[in-house]
PLY file of the C-alpha trace (Angstrom):
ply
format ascii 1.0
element vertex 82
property float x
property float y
property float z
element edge 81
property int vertex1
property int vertex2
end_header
3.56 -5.05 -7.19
5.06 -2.81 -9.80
7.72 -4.04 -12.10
10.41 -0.82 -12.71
9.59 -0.04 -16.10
5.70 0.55 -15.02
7.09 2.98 -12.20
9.07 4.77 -14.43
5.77 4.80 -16.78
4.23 5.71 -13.35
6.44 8.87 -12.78
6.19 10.45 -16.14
2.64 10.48 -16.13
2.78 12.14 -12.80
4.64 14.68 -14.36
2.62 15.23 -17.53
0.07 15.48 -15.44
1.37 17.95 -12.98
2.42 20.23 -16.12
-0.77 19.66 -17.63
-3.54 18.19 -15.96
-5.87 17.02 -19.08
-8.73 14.46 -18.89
-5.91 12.50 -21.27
-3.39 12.78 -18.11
-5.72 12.13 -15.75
-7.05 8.95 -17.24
-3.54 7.30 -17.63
-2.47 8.30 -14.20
-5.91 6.27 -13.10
-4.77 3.47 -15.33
-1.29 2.69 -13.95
-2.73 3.17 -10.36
-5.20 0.99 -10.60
-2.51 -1.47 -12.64
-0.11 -1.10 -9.12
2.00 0.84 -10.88
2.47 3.44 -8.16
3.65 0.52 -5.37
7.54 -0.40 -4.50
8.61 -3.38 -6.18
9.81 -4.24 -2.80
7.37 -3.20 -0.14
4.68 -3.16 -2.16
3.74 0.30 -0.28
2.53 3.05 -2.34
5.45 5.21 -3.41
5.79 8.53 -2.89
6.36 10.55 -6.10
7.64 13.75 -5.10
11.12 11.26 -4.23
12.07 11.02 -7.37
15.27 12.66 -8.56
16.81 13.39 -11.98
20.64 15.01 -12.45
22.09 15.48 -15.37
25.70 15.38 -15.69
27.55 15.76 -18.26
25.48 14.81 -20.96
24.13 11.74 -18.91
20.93 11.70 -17.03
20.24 9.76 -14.09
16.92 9.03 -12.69
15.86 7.24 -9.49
13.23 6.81 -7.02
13.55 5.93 -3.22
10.66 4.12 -0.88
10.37 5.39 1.94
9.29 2.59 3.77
11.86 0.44 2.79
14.52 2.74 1.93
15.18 0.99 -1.74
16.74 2.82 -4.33
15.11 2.08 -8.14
16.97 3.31 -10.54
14.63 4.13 -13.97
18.04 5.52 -16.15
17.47 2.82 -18.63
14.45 1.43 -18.85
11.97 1.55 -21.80
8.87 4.19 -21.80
5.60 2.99 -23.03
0 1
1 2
2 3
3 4
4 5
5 6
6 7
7 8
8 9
9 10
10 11
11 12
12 13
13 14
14 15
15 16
16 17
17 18
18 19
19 20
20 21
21 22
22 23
23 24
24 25
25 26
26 27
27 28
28 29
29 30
30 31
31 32
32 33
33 34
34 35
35 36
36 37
37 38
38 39
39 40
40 41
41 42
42 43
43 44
44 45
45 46
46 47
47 48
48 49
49 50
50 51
51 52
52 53
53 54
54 55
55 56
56 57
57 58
58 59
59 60
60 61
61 62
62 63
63 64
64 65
65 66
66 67
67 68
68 69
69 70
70 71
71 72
72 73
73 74
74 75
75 76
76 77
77 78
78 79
79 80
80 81
């Protein structure tokens, strides 16, 4: 089970990967898979990434992630990155 900071570690890689997929990307993606980092926190179902959102408004940025097993809403605003 995935604590929120790892998902939010789990969701930029996905990214940086899907920008630009390096052996470097690829190998931390692998990592925080195999580390459960890709699982809800509630569910423990694997998430899936294309749900997450990001706004921006006015000046703030809001992040969040929903399961859609469960329906849960994470929000990853502010929490630390690795």
């Amino acid at each position: 089970m995935a604590e929120l900071s790892d998902l939010r570690n789990m969701v930029r890689a996905y990214f940086r990967y899907r920008n630009d997929p390096t052996p470097e990307h690829r190998r931390k993606l692998e990592e925080l898979r195999f580390l459960g980092a890709d699982e809800c926190p509630s569910c423990s179902e694997v998430l899936d990434l294309s749900r997450f959102r990001r706004v921006d408004r006015e000046g703030r940025v809001r992040e969040w992630i929903t399961c859609a097993s469960c329906g849960d809403v994470f929000e990853l605003t502010d929490l630390p990155v690795h």
